[in-house]
C-alpha positions in Angstrom: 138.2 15.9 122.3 136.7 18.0 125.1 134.2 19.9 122.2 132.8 16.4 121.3 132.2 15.5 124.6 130.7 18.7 125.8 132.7 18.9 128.7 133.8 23.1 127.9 132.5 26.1 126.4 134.9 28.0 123.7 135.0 32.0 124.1 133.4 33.4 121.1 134.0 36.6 121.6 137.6 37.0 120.3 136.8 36.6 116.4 139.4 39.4 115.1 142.5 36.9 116.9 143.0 39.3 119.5 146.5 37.3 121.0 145.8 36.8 124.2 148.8 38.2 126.7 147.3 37.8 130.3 144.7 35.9 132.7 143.2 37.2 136.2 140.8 34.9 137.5 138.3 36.6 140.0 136.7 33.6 141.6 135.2 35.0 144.5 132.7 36.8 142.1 133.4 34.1 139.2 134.9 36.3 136.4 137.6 36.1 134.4 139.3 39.3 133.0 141.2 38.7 130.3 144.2 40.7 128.6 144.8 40.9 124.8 145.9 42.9 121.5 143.7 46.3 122.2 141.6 44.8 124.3 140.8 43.8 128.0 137.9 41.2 128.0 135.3 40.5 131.4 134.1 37.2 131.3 131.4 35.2 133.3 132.9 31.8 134.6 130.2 30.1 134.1 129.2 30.9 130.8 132.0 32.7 128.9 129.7 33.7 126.3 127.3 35.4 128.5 127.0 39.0 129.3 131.0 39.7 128.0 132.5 42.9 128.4 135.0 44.2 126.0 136.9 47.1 126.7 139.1 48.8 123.9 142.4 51.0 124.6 144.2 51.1 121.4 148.0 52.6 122.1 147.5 56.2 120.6 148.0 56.8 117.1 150.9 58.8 117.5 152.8 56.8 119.8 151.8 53.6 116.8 153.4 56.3 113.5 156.3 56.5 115.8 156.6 52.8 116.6 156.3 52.5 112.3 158.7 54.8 112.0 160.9 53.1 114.8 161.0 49.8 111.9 158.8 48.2 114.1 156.1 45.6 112.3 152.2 47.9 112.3 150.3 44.4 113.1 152.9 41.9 115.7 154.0 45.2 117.5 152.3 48.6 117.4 149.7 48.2 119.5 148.7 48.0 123.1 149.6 44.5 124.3 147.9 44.5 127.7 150.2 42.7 130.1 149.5 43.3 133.7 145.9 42.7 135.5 146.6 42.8 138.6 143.7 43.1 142.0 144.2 46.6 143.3 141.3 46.8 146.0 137.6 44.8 145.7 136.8 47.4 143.2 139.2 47.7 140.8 142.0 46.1 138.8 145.5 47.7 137.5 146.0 47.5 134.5 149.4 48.0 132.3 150.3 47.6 128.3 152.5 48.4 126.1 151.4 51.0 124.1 153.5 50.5 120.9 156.4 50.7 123.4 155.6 53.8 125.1 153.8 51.6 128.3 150.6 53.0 130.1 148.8 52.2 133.2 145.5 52.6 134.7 142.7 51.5 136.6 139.6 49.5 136.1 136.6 50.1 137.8 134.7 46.5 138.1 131.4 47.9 139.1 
């Protein structure tokens, strides 16, 4: 209903079904960061189609054969599954995932 009436815009940027995880909306400078499979997506509120940013940080291959080798399915589970986005200062954001169970951390530089 609310793509016949024109009243949203879809995100086209996630064509590979990236499985969204989690959201931080930044609407002070109207963003939306947006965590995911591999991925951590920087989206314009008012036009989620314009100017994204796509950042990818893949779990590392070692730490995925051991996951494998752990039983663990390649696809559903060895990956990085970004699950915390969280403000750290007006700069830059925290960020956490899973990394095919061995979890890593950082920080994102909004610039």
């Amino acid at each position: 209903d609310l793509l016949l009436s024109n009243s949203c815009i879809p995100f086209l940027g996630s064509t590979e079904g990236l499985d969204f995880q989690t959201l931080l909306l930044d609407e002070e400078r109207g963003r939306l960061l947006i965590g995911a499979k591999d991925h951590i997506f920087l989206l314009n509120l008012i036009d989620l189609n314009k100017s994204v940013k796509k950042i990818y940080w893949p779990a590392a291959k070692e730490k995925v054969e051991l996951c494998k080798l752990a039983g663990k399915d390649a696809h559903t589970e060895c990956a990085n599954f970004i699950r915390v986005l969280q403000p750290y200062n007006r700069t830059h954001v925290y960020v956490c995932g899973t990394g095919a169970f061995h979890p890593l951390c950082g920080y994102i530089e909004l610039g």
